[in-house]
C-alpha positions in Angstrom: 122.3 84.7 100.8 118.8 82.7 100.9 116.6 84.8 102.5 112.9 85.0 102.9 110.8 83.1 100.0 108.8 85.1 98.2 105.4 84.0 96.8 102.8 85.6 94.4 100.6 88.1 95.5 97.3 88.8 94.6 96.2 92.7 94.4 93.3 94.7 93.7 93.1 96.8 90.5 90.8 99.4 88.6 89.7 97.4 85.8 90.5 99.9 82.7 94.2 99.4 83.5 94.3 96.1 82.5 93.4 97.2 79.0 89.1 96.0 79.6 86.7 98.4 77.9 84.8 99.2 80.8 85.1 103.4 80.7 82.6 105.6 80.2 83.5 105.9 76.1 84.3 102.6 76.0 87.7 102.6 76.0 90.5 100.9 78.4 93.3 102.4 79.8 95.9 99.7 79.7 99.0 100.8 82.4 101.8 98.6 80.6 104.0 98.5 84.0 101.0 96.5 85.1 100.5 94.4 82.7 104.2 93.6 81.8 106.2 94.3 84.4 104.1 93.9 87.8 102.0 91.1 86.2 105.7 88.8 86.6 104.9 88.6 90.8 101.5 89.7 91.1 97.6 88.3 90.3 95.5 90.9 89.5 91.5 91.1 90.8 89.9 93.6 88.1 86.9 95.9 89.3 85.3 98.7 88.3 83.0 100.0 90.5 81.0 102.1 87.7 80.2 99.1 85.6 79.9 97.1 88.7 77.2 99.7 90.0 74.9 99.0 87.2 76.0 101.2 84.9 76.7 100.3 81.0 79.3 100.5 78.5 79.4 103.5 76.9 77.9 106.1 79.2 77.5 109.2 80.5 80.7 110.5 81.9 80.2 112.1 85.7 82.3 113.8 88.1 82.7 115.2 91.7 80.5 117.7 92.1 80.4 119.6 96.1 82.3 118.9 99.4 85.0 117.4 98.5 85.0 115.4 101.5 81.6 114.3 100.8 80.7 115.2 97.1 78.1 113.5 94.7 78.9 111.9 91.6 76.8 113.9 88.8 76.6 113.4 84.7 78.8 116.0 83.5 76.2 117.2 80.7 73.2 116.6 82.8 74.0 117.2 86.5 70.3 115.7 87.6 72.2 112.1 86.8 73.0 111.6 90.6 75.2 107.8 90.4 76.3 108.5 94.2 73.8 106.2 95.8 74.1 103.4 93.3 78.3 103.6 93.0 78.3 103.9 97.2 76.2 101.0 97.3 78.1 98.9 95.1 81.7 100.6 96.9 80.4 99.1 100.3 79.3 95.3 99.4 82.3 95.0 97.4 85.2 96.4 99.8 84.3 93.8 102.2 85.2 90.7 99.1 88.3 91.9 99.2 89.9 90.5 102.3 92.1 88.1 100.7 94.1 91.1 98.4 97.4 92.7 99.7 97.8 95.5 97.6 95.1 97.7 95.2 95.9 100.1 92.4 93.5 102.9 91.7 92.8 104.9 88.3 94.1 108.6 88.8 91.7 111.2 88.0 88.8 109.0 88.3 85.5 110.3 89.9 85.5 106.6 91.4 88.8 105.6 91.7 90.7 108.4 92.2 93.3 107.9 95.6 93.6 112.0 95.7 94.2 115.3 93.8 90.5 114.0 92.1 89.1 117.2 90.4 85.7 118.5 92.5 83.4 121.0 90.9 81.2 123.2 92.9 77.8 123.4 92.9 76.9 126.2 91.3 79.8 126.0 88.7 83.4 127.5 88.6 86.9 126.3 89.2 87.5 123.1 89.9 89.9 122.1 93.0 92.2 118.7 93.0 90.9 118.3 96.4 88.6 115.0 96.2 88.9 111.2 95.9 86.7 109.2 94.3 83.6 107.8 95.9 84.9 104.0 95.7 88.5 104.8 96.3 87.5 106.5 99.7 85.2 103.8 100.4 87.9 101.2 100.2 90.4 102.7 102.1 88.4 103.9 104.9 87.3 100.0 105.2 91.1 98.7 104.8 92.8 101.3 106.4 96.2 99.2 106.2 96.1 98.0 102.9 98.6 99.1 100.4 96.8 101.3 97.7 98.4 103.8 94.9 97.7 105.1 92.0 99.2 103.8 88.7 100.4 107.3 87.9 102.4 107.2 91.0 103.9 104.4 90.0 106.0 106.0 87.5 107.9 107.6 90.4 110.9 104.8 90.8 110.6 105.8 94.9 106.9 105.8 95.0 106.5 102.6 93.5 109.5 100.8 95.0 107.7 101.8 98.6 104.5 100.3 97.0 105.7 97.1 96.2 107.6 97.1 99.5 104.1 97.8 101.2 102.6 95.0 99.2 105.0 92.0 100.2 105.0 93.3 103.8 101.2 93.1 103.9 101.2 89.6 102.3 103.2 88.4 105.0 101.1 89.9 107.9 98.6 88.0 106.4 100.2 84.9 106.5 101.1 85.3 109.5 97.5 86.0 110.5 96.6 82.7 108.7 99.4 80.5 110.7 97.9 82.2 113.7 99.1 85.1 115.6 101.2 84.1 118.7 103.8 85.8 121.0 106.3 84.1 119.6 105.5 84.7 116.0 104.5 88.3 116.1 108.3 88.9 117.7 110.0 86.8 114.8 107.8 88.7 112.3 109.2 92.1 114.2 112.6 91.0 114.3 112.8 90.0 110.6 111.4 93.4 109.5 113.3 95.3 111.4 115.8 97.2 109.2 113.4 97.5 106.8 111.4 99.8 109.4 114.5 101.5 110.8 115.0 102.7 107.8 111.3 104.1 107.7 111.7 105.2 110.9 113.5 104.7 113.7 111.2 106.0 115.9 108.3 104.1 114.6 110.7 100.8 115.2 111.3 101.9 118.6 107.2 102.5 119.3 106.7 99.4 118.1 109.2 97.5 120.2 107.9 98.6 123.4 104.8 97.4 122.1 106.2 94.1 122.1 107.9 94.0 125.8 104.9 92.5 127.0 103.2 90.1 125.1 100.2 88.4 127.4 98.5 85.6 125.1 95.1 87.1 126.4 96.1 90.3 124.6 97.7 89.4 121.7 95.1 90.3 119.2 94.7 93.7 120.1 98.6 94.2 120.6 98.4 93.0 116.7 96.1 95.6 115.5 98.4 98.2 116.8 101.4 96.8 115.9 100.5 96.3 112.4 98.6 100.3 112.1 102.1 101.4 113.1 104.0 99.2 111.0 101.9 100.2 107.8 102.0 103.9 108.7 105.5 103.8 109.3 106.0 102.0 105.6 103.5 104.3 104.0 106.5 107.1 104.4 109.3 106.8 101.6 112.5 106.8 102.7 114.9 109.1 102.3 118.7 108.5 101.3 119.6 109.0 104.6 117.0 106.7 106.1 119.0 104.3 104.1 122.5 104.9 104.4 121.9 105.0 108.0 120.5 100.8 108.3 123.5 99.9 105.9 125.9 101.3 108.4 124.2 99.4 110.8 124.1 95.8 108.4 128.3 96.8 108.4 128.6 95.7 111.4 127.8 92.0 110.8 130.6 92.4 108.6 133.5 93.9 110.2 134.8 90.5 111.8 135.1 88.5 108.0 135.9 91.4 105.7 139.5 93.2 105.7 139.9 96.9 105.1 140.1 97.6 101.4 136.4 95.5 101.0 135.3 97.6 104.3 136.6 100.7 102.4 134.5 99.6 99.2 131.6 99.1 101.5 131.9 102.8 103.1 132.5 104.4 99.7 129.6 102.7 98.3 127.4 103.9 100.8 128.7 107.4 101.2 128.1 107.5 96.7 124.7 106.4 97.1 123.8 109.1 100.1 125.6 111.5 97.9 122.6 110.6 95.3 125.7 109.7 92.9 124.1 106.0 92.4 121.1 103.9 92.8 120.5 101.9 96.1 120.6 99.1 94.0 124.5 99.6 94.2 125.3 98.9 97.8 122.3 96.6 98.4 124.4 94.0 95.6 127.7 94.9 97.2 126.2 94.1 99.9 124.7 90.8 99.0 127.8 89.9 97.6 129.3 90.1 101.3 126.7 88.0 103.2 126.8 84.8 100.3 130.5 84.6 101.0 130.1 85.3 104.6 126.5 83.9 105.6 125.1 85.6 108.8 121.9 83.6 109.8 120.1 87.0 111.2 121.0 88.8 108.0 119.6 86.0 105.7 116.3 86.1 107.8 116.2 90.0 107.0 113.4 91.4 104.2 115.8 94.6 104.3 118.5 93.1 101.7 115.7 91.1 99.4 
């Protein structure tokens, strides 16, 4: 089966993890994943938003200190260096550059880049709590609230980052689409080519986001777009579960069940039934599978992104 063409993207990432010596000791924290594995399909935009701030190479190290929904970012040895301003500053001019990415990955732990679980300290010392994210991280995705971020920690979850990279094509495609220009016509294709990908999300979320679609005046279209794609991204944000899956492969059967007889319809079932037992990867009936539909092409299953 053809399928959809898949082009490079081009993400956002925190600077250290593509082995530069921007942290505060001078060091890099190279994330080989990135480098060797995700550097294969994606383009990588480097920024660290301490050295971008102003600050040099090496420095003071600083950390959350306060609310952790609003804390300050203060020199660990001397807590009179206050770098919130000047990082906030930088944080704001730069998120708005950043239109043309489809995907960011974040240093854990970082005072900056943290996505969540960053340490905060309280003012007058103590305990810290994993309750903060860092002052550019939050900064970011409170300005893209649809954009696909993780951290590269995360990543070493095979779930977590196979719902990342998911995230990532999806996104590139909205955009796309965006660029083509948004139509009717085009935002229903777009729908219908994603859609076992979001039943397998969530059913419900698909369902939402059809009726969002039954009316489609030309004079409303963009706003019809912004919700359609907040839903589609929220719904994507949630990993699915085994029987998320097992559930949209029953349902890809069916364009089967008229060119297959009932031993490879047997292999099919039992393949299914092994992975929702967790007994193998999904990889295993998503080849069977493709196996099926290049001997038996099925132009709706070839336009699918479920199956790529």
């Amino acid at each position: 089966m053809k399928g959809p063409r898949f082009s490079r993207v081009t993400i956002g990432i925190s600077s250290c993890l593509l082995g530069e010596n921007v942290r505060y000791d001078g060091g890099h924290k190279r994330d080989r994943f990135v480098t060797d594995e995700l550097s294969r399909y994606m383009d990588f935009l480097p920024l660290c938003p301490e050295l971008g701030s102003g600050m040099s190479v090496p420095r003071p190290p600083i950390r959350l200190v306060g609310d952790p929904d609003n804390p300050r970012l203060l020199g660990v040895a001397d807590p009179s260096l206050d770098a919130t301003a000047q990082v906030e500053r930088y944080a704001r001019r730069a998120v708005k550059t950043l239109a043309g990415i489809s995907g960011y990955i974040l240093k854990k732990d970082s005072p900056s880049c943290g996505m969540k679980r960053v340490k905060v300290y309280p003012e007058k010392g103590g305990a810290a709590e994993r309750k903060g994210s860092g002052v550019f991280a939050r900064i970011l995705m409170e300005h893209h609230p649809n954009l696909p971020v993780e951290e590269e920690g995360r990543l070493n979850d095979a779930v977590l980052r196979e719902n990342f990279i998911n995230r990532v094509f999806v996104y590139q495609r909205w955009q796309q689409l965006l660029e083509e220009g948004l139509t009717p016509a085009r935002l229903i294709d777009f729908h219908a080519r994603h859609k076992y990908l979001v039943m397998a999300h969530s059913q419900a979320a698909y369902k939402r986001m059809g009726r969002l679609l039954s009316d489609l005046p030309k004079t409303r279209i963009r706003a019809i777009g912004e919700q359609y794609i907040d839903e589609l991204m929220g719904a994507l944000a949630r990993p699915v579960n085994r029987k998320g899956h097992s559930n949209v492969l029953q349902h890809i059967m069916g364009y089967l069940k008229r060119n297959i007889d009932r031993h490879d319809k047997e292999e099919l079932v039992a393949a299914i039934e092994r992975y929702r037992q967790g007994e193998v990867p999904l990889v295993v009936p998503i080849t069977l599978f493709r196996h099926y539909f290049r001997v038996h092409p099925d132009p709706y299953i070839e336009q699918q992104v479920y199956l790529q």
